[in-house]
Structures are given as structure tokens and as C-alpha cells.
DRENPA-778474 format. One record per residue: z, x, y of N, C-alpha, C in turn; residue in one letter. Coordinates in steps of 0.1 Angstrom, whole numbers, plus 5000, padded with zeros to 4 digits. Layout:
BEGIN
ZXYZXYZXYA...
END
This chain:
BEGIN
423863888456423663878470422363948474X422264048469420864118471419764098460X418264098461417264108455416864248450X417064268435416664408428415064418436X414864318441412964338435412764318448X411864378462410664288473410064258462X409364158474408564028469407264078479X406264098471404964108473404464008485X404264058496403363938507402263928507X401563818502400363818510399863698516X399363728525399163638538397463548537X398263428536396363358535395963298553X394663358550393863348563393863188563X394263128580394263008581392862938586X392862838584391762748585391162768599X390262818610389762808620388462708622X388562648635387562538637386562618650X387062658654386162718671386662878671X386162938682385863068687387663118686X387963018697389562998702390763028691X390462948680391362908671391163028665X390163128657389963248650390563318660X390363388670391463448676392963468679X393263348678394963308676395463298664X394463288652394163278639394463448635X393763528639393463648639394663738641X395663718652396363768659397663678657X397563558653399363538654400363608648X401563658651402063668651402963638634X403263708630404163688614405463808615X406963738611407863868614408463808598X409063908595410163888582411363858588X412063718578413163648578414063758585X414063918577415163978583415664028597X413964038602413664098617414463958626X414263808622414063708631416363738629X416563708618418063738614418763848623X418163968624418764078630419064048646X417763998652417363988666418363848669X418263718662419363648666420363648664X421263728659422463808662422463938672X421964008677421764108687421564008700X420763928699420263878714421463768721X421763718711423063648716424363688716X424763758709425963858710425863928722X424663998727424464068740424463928753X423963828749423963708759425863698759X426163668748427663628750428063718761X428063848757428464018766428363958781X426963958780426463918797427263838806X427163668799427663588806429263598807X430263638798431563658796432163818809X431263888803431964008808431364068822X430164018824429364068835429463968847X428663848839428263738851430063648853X430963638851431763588851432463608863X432463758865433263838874432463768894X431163738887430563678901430763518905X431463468899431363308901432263318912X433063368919433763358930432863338943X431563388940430063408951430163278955X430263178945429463038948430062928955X429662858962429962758967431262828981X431462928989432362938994431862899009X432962849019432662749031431662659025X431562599013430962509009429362479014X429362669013427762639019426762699005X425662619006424362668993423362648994X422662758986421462678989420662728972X420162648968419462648956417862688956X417462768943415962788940415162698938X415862558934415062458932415962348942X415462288956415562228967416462168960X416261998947416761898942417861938943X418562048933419562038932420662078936X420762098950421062088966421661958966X421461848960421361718966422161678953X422161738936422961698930424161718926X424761858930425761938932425862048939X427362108944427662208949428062298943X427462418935428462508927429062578932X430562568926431662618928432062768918X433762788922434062898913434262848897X434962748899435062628886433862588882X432662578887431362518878430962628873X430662688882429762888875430362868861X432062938864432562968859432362898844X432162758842432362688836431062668826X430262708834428562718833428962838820X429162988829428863098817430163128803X431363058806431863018794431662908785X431362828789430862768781429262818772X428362858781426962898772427663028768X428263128773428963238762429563158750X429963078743430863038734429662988726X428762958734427762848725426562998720X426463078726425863228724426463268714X427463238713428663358698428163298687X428463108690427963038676426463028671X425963088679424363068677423963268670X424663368678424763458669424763448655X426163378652427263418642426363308632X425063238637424763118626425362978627X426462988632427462858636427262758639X426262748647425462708656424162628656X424462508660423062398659421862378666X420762318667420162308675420562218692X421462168690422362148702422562248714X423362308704424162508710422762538715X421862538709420762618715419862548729X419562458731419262358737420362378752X421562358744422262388758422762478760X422562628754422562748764421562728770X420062698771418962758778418962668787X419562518785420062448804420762488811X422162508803422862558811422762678820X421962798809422162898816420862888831X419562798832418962788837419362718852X420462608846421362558857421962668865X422262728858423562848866422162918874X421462968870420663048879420062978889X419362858887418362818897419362708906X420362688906421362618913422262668927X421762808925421862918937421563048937X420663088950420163208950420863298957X422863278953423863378955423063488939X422663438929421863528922420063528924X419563628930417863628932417863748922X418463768907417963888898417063808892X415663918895414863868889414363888874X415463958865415964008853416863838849X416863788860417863698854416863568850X415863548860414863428863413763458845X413563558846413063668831413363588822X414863608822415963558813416063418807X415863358818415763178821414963148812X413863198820412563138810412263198795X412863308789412863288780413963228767X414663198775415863078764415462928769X414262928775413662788776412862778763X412062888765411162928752411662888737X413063018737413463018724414262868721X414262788727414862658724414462628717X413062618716412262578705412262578690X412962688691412662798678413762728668X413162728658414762718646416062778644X416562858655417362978647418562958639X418962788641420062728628419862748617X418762758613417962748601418262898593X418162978602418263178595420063148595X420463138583421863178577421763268569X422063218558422563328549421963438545X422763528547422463658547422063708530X422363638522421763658509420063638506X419763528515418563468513417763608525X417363678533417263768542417163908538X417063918521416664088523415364048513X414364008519413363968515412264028526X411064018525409964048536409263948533X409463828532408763678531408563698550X407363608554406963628566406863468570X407063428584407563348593406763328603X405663208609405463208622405763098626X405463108642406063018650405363028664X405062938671404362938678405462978688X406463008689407263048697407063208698X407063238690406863418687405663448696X404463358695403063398701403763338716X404363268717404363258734405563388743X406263428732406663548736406263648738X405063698730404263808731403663778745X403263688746402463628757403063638772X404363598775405163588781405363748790X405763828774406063968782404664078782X403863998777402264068783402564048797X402563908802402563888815403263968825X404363958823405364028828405264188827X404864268816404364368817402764398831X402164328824400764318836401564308850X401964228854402264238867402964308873X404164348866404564518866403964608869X403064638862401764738861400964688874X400464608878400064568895400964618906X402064608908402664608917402764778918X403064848905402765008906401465068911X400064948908399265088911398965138927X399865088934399765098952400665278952X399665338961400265478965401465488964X402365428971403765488971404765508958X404165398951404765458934403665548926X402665548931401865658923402365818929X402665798939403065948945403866008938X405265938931406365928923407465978929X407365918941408465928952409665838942X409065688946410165588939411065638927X410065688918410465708906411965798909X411465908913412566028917414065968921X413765868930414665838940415465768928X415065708917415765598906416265708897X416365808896416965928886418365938894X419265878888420965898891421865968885X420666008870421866078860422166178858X422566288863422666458862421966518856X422566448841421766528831420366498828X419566398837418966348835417866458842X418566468852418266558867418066718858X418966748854419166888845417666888837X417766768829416966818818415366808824X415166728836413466728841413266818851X414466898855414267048860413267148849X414167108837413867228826412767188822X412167088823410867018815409867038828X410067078836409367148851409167298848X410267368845409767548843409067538832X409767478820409067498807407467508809X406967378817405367348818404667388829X406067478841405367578847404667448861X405567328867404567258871405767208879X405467208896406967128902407366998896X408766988901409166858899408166728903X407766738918407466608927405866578914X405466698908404166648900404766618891X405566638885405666588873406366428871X407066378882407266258884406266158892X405066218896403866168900402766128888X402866248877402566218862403466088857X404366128859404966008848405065848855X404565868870404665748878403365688873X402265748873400665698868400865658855X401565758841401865708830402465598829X404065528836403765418833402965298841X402365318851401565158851400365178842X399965288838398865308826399365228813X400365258805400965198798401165088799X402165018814402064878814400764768818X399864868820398664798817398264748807X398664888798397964888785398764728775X400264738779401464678771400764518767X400064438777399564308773398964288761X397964408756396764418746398264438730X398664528736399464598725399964538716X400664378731401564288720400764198715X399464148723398664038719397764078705X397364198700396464188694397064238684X396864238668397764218656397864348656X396564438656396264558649397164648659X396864618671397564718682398964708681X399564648677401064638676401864718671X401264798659402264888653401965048667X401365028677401165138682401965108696X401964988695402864908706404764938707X404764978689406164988691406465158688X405165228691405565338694405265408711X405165268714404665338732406165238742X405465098742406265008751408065038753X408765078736410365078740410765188755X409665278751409965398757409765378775X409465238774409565218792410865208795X411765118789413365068793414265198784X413965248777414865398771414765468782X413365548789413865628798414265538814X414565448817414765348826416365398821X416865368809418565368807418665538809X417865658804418065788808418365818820X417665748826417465808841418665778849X419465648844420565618847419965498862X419065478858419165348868419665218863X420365178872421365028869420564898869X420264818861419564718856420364638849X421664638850422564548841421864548828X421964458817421764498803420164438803X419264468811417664398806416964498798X417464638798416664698796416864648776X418564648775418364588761417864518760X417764368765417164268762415764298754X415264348761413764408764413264488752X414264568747414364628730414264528722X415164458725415464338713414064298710X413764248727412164148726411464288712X411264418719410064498717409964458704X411764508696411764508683411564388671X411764258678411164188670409564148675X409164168682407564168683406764248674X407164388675406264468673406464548659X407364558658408264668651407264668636X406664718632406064688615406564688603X405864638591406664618584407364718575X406364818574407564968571408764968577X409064938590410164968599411464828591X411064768588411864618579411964678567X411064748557411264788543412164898547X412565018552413365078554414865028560X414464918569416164878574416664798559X415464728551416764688541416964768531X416664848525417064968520418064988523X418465008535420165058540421064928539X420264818548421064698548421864668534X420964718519421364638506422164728501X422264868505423065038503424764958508X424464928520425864868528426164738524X425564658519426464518515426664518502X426164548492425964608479427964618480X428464678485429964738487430564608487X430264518492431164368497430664288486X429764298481429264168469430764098461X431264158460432564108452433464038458X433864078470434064018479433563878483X432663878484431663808492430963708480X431463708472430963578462432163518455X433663608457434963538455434963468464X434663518476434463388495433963288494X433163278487431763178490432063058476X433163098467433762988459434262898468X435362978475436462918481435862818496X436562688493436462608506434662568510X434162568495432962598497431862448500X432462348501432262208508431862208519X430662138524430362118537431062088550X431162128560431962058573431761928575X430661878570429861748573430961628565X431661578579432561428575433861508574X434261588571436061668577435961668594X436461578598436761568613437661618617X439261588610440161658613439761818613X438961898602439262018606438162098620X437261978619435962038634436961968646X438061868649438661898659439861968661X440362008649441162128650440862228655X439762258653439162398657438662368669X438262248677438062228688438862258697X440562188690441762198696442362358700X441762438693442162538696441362638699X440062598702439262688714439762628725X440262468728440162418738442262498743X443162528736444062638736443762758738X442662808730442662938735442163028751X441162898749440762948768441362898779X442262818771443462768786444362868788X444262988780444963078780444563168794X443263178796442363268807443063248818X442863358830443563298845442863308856X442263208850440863188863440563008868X440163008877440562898883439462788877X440362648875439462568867439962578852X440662628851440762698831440962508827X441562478832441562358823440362268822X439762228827438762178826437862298819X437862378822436762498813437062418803X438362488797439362448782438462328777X438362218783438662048779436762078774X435862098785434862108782434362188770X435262308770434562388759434962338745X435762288744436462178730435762098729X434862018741433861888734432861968728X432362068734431262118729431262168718X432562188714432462268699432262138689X432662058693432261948681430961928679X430061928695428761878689428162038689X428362098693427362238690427562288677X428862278670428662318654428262288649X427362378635427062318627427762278613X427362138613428662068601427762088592X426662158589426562178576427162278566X427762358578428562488576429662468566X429962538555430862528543432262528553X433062468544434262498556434962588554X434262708545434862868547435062918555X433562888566433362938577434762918589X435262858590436062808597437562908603X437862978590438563058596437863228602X436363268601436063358606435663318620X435263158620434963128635436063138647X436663098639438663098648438863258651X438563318643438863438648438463548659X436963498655435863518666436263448680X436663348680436863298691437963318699X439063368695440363368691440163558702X439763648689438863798694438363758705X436963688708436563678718436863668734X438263578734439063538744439963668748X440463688736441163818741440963928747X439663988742438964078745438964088761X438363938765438463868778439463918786X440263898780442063868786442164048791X441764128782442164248783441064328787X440064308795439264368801439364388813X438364438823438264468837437864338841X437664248839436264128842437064028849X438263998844439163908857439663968868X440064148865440464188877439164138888X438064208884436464198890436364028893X436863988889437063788892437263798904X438763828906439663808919439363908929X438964008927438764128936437264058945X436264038938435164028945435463858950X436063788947436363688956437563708969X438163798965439063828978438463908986X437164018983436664028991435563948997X435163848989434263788996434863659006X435863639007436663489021436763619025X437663759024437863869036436163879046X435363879038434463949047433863759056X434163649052434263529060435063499070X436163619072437163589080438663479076X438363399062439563359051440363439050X441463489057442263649055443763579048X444063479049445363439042444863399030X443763319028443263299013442763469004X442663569012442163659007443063749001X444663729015445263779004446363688995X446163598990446963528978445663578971X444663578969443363618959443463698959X443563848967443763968960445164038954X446463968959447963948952447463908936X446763808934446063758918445563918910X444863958921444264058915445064188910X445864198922447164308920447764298909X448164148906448964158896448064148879X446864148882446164148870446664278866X446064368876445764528872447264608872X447764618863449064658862448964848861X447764898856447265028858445765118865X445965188873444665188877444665148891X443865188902443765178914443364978913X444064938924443464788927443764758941X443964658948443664588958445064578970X445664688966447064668976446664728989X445964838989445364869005444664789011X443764709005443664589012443864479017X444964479010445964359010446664349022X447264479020448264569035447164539048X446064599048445464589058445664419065X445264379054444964179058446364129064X447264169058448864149066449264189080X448364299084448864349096447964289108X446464249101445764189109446164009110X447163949098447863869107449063849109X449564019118451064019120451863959108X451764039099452964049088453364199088X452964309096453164399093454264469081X455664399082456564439075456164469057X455464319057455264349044453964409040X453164469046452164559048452564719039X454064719047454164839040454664879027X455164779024455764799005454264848998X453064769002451764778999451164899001X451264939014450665039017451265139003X452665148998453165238992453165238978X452365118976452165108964450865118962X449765138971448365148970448165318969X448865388977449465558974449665598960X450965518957451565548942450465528929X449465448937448365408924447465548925X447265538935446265668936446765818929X448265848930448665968923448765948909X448765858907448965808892447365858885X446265758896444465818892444465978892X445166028899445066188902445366258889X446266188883447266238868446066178857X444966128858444766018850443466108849X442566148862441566208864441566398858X442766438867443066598863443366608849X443766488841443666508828442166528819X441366418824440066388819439766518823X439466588832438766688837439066858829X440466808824441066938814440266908799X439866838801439366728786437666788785X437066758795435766758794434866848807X435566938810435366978821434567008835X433667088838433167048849431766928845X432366838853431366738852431266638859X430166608865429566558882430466408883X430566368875430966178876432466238873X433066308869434366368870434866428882X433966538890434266568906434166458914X432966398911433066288920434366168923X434766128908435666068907437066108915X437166278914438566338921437966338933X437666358940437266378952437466248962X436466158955436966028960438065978961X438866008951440465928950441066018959X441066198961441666258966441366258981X440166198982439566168997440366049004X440365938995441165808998442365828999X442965868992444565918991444965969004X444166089007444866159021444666039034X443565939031443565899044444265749040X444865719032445865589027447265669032X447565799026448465829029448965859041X447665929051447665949066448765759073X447365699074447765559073449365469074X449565549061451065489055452265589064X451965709069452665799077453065729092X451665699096452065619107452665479109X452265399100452365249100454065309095X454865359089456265349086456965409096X456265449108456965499120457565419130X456565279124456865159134457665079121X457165069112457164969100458464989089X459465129091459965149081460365119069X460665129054460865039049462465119038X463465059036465065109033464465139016X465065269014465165308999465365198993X466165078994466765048986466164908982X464664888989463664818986462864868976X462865008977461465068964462065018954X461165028941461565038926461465128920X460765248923460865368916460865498929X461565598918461765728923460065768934X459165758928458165788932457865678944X458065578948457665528959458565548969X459565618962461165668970460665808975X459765908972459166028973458465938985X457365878979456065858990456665839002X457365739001458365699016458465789025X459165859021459666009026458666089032X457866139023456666279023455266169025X454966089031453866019031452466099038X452566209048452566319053452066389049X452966479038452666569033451866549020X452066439017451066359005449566349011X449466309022447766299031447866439027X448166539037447966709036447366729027X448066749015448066769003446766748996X446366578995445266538987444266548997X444466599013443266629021442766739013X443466889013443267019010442467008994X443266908986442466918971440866838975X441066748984439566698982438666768991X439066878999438067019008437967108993X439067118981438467228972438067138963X437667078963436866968949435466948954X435366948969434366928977433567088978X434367188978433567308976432867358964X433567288948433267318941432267238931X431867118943431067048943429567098943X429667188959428867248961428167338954X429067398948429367538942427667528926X428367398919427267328913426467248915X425567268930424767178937425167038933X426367018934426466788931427066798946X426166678949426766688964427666548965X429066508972429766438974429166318980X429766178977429266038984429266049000X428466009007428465999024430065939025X430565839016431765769017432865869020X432465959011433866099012433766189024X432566279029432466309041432666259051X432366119058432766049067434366039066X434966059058436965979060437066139061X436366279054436766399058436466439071X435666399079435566439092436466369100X436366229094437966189104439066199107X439666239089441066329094440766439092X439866549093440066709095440766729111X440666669121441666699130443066649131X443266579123444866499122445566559109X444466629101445966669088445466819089X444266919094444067049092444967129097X
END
């Protein structure tokens, strides 16, 4: 599986006709099989992430009162996206992302993620991330590219070198994108390094450029005024770094360090800043940096070779002309995602089954076949057991709520309630929507069960906090829940004055308490969130405006 011996590279100078051609001659771009191998498994595995676990949760955005409007006019005029098309959009290019990882995957799979996913964006500007449009254009790019071709992992611990004129229009690409970056910073108000400051969310992030302030004896506001000029200096510099051969190995000791301290600082960027590594690291990265990863790579598979060449006997015939078993396996992705509970699943299902037939690749031994099922199989699950369908239903129930849809909002957030079986979710809202259209009665089972959740987070939080102790995203956490609690429970005190509801409706002892003490339950988690709030202080973290506001409201009704 592994090569005792690297193989000697050396690179013959190509033929130049003009000025032009020696410079592109000069500077193209050459990566090792292993660098191209590593990055198309990282880039789409993180694509699958994206579209599955992130962008999924937003397809409720689209198409609601059947109003849209698209980035590109046309397609206005050729469809309306819906919760069922999004939806259908990022499971499907997530599925066809896994097989294009995993190698699975044809030049098909690849071709139609970078439509698909270009459809999903430019089909409405319910998304204007410009991280996303980034995004677009570069899986238009990599369409191009072979990556069916990088399989086997045996052939890949070599430093044989690769170009592609796809590589040089990448470099190129995020020259640009860096340059213009670098423009829009050199204007006063980010040189000041006001901006900058205001994008540091992370405590410790806060902590540690305090101490890098006394250390060098120099305030804060300069020292984030240095680091504001540092980077548009840098991203000035980033265009040359990637374009020019020689500069590159200095490129990948400057550029990562834009999106690393961007993830430090704790500014939220959804996953570009990885993307953005991935790019760095297959651009720049040198080839010392590849002679060292396979060293380890051959240390760690070296252990499986035995393994892994009893495998590669077995079932070791092409998929090419076994029909029955490429729609078997169609049959049961197109099962396994009818398993999801999101709207449209069937059609998702039906579509994502045709696609597996032509997106696979049947050159693929039909070993392959039961790790793909599995993956897919895993994949869905994972799905199933995540936050990402609560986050489905939640942000579409609040989004008809905030249209004034209040009966559709709550059957959509009841979906949601019953997703989340632990953990605060959508019953105070729910209650609320009931009473605004005269259901009050059944407002209140809700109300009491949006209480009972919160004591439960209280039990969930005071643990964590005995675990890892004083810690800012930890106070914050209690405080909040203990802030909400008193005034859910305030809430629930009154509405059962008018609303009552008979013991012999609850289901547990504990909503049999709340009933009762709903009162003394506000009191209560008022007083813990005034001393969570002090000892907030206590360690300069100051509490969300969210929590102050509901504490000034009931400080005269529960003090």
C-alpha cells in the first residue's frame, strides 16, 4: 500500500512562445497528488457539513406568502423556491458532496453540486452571504477539475506533481478577493481599529490582548489600530504571495493567519474561515509541508495494510454493468432519507435515488458499496439526531409568526416541540400564539411545560458550571435562562388565575409543583438571576441588554 522509496521530482521547464506565456510558464502552479487528495476530502466533507447541518435549517426562509425575489432577475420567471426545493437543493448537493469526498463520485456529482448549489444561492436573496456568492463561484471553477480521477489511496503517498489550469485560476481568484478586501480596509474607520475591536466576542480572546497590551506596555485601542493596518498590509500583500511561485512558501506562513485569528477572536462567519484554510493549504503549503504529512500518513496506514489488501480481494469487480446492485443502493438512500421529517421528504427521497445512479461512479469495485451505504446510512442519522431539524421548524415557525400566519405557526412550532424532547424549545411561544387567537385554555398546559423546561436547563447549566467553573458563556447561559424563567413563570402565575388548569391533566409531579408555586418559581429564579447578575459584574462580564430589560420589568412585581 505504501512506497518504501519518494520518487525524485523534477519538473521540466515548459515550452514559452511570448512574454505572457513565460510568466504563467514561470509561476504555474504544481501541487502533489497527496495535497489535491487531502483537500478533496476536507473541502467536501465540510461542504456536505454546510449544506446538511447549517444551510438546511434556513430553507423555511423561502418562498413564504409566495413572495421572491432572485439575484439573477430570469429566474424569477422560472421558478418559485420553496421549503421543498431549498430543501431539496442542499440534500441533494450534500449527498453528491459526500460521494465526491469519499471518491465515489463522478464527474456528474461534481458538475451538479456547483449548479445546484449556485441555483440555491442566486434563486433568492433570502441569502445575500457574501461568503456564500465566494462559495458559488468557486465550485463553478472546481467543476472543471478531475477530482474522480484522485482515488486510491495507495497510489497518493508519492510527491509526483499535478497541474491544472484550475489551480492557477484559484490562486487568481482569491488574489482578487484578497485585494479587494484590502481596499475596502484602507478607509479611516478600519484603520483606527475601532471595527476590529468591536468583532472580538471571545473572552479569552479579550483576556489574552489585554495581557499582550501590558506585556508591550502600549493601550489596547493601539494595539488594535496596529493590527488593523497589519491586515490590509498583508491583504495587499496576499495577491503577489499566491501568484508568484517563489513567494508562496512565505504566503503560507503569513495569509492562514488572517481567518485563524478571525476564528480567535470569535467572530461568526459560519465555516469560511475553513474553507479559506483548505484554499490556503492546497495553494501554498510547500513541499516539505507534504514530505512530512506523509511520513505520518504511511506511520498510520502502515497498521491497516493487512487489512486493506484482504479488502481489496474481496468483491473486487467493477460496478460497471451490476444494475441491480447501483439500484439497490439507490433504493436505499432513496429509504433512508424518507426517513427525515421535513417537508417534501418524499420527493427529496425519489430525487436523491435518481441521482445516485448517475452520480456514482461505476468504475468503482463493488467493495465499495457497503462503506458507501454506511456513510449514507451515518450520514442521515447523524441528521436525524442533531439540532438542525429542531432549527428547521423553529425558524419557520418563527418566520409565518412574524407574517402574522399564527395558526400555521403554531402547528410548525408543535413540529418543533415535539422534535426537541430535551432542552428548552418553542412551547412559550406557542402558548403565547394560542391566546392571541383565543385558545387561551390550551395556552396553559404550554405555558407549564415551557417552565418545566427551563428548570430542567437550570439542572443542566448548575451542573456544567460545577464542572468547569466560573466561565463567561456559562454565566451568561444561567442568567439568561434564570432571567426567562422568572418572567415565563411570572406569566404562567397570572394567566392560571384566569386559565386554571386540574392536577389531573399534568403528567408529572413537577408540572404538578409548577401549577401550584408558579410564583414562587418567578421569585426564586428572579433572585438567582440578580446573584448571577452580580457575579457577573464581579468579573467585569457584563449581562445581554436582553436580560436587563425583562429585569427591570419585573423588579417591581416579584422584589
Amino acid at each position: 500500500m505504501t512506497n518504501k522509496s519518494e520518487p525524485v521530482v523534477q519538473e521540466i521547464p515548459p515550452k514559452h512562445s511570448n512574454f505572457f506565456d513565460q510568466i504563467y510558464a514561470n509561476n504555474q502552479l504544481q501541487r502533489p497528488v497527496i495535497a489535491l487528495l487531502i483537500f478533496r476530502v476536507a473541502f467536501f466533507t465540510l461542504l456536505f457539513y454546510d449544506l446538511w447541518f447549517i444551510s438546511l435549517g434556513h430553507a423555511p426562509r423561502y418562498g413564504v406568502s409566495e413572495f421572491n425575489v432572485a439575484h439573477i432577475p430570469f429566474l424569477d420567471q422560472l421558478f418559485m423556491p420553496t421549503i421543498t426545493i431549498q430543501g431539496a437543493f442542499y440534500i441533494i448537493a450534500g449527498l453528491l458532496s459526500l460521494l465526491l469526498a469519499f471518491g465515489w463520485g463522478n464527474r456528474v456529482a461534481m458538475i451538479s453540486v456547483a449548479l445546484i448549489y449556485n441555483i440555491a444561492y442566486f434563486d433568492s436573496q433570502a441569502d445575500s452571504y457574501q461568503h456564500h456568492y465566494l462559495l458559488s463561484l468557486l465550485l463553478l471553477l472546481m467543476a472543471w477539475f478531475p477530482w474522480h480521477q484522485i482515488k486510491d489511496l495507495g497510489k497518493t503517498f508519492d510527491l509526483s506533481l499535478k497541474s491544472h489550469w484550475v489551480l492557477d485560476a484559484l490562486c487568481i481568484e482569491l488574489g482578487l478577493v484578497y485585494f479587494w478586501t484590502a481596499l475596502t480596509k484602507s478607509e479611516a474607520t478600519w484603520l483606527s481599529g475601532v471595527p476590529l475591536k468591536m468583532m472580538v466576542s471571545s473572552t479569552s480572546a479579550v483576556a489574552h490582548i489585554n495581557q499582550i497590551s501590558m506585556a508591550l506596555n502600549i493601550e489596547v485601542d493601539q494595539l488594535f489600530q496596529f493590527a488593523a493596518w497589519s491586515v490590509m498590509i498583508g491583504e495587499f500583500m496576499a495577491p503577489l504571495l499566491l501568484w508568484v511561485r517563489k513567494l508562496r512558501p512565505i504566503g503560507f506562513l503569513i495569509i492562514p493567519w488572517f481567518h485563524i485569528m478571525v476564528e480567535w477572536i470569535g467572530f461568526d462567519i459560519e465555516l469560511f474561515s475553513y474553507y479559506m484554510l483548505l484554499l490556503n493549504l492546497i495553494l501554498l503549503a510547500p513541499q516539505w509541508f507534504w514530505h512530512i504529512l506523509i511520513k505520518g500518513l504511511q506511520l498510520c496506514t502502515s497498521v491497516f495494510d493487512k487489512f486493506y489488501r484482504f479488502y481489496q480481494k474481496q468483491w473486487a469487480t467493477p460496478l460497471y454493468g451490476s444494475l441491480p446492485l447501483i439500484l439497490g443502493l439507490s433504493l436505499s438512500t432513496f429509504v433512508a432519507l424518507l426517513q427525515l421529517p421535513i417537508e417534501g421528504n418524499l420527493i427529496i427521497a425519489v430525487l436523491s435515488g435518481l441521482m445516485m445512479i448517475f452520480a456514482l461512479d461505476h468504475h468503482l469495485p463493488k467493495r465499495t458499496l457497503l462503506p458507501i451505504l454506511i456513510v449514507i446510512l451515518g450520514a442521515v442519522w447523524s441528521l436525524n439526531q442533531s439540532e438542525i431539524i429542531y432549527d428547521y421548524y423553529r425558524m419557520w415557525g418563527g418566520d409565518l409568526q412574524r407574517r402574522g400566519e399564527l395558526e400555521k405557526s403554531i402547528t410548525v412550532y408543535q413540529k418543533a416541540n415535539d422534535i426537541k424532547k430535551i432542552g428548552l424549545a418553542r412551547h412559550f411561544n406557542q402558548a403565547q400564539l394560542l391566546v392571541k387567537i383565543n385558545e387561551p385554555k390550551k395556552a396553559s398546559l404550554l405555558y407549564i411545560q415551557a417552565v418545566e423546561r427551563h428548570l430542567q436547563e437550570r439542572k443542566l447549566l448548575n451542573q456544567k458550571q460545577r464542572e468547569v467553573g466560573i466561565k463567561q458563556d456559562v454565566l451568561d447561559a444561567i442568567i439568561l435562562n434564570e432571567t426567562q424563567l422568572a418572567e415565563r413563570a411570572e406569566i404562567l402565575s397570572r394567566h392560571l388565575k384566569q386559565y386554571p388548569v386540574a392536577q389531573s391533566e399534568l403528567q408529572s409531579d413537577e408540572q404538578r409543583n409548577i401549577n401550584q408555586n408558579a410564583l414562587e418559581i418567578a421569585k426564586t429564579a428572579y433572585q438567582n438571576a440578580q446573584k448571577q447578575e452580580g457575579i457577573n459584574l464581579q468579573y467585569n462580564f457584563f449581562p445581554k441588554r436582553e436580560v436587563k430589560q425583562i429585569l427591570q420589568t419585573l423588579s417591581p412585581i416579584l422584589k
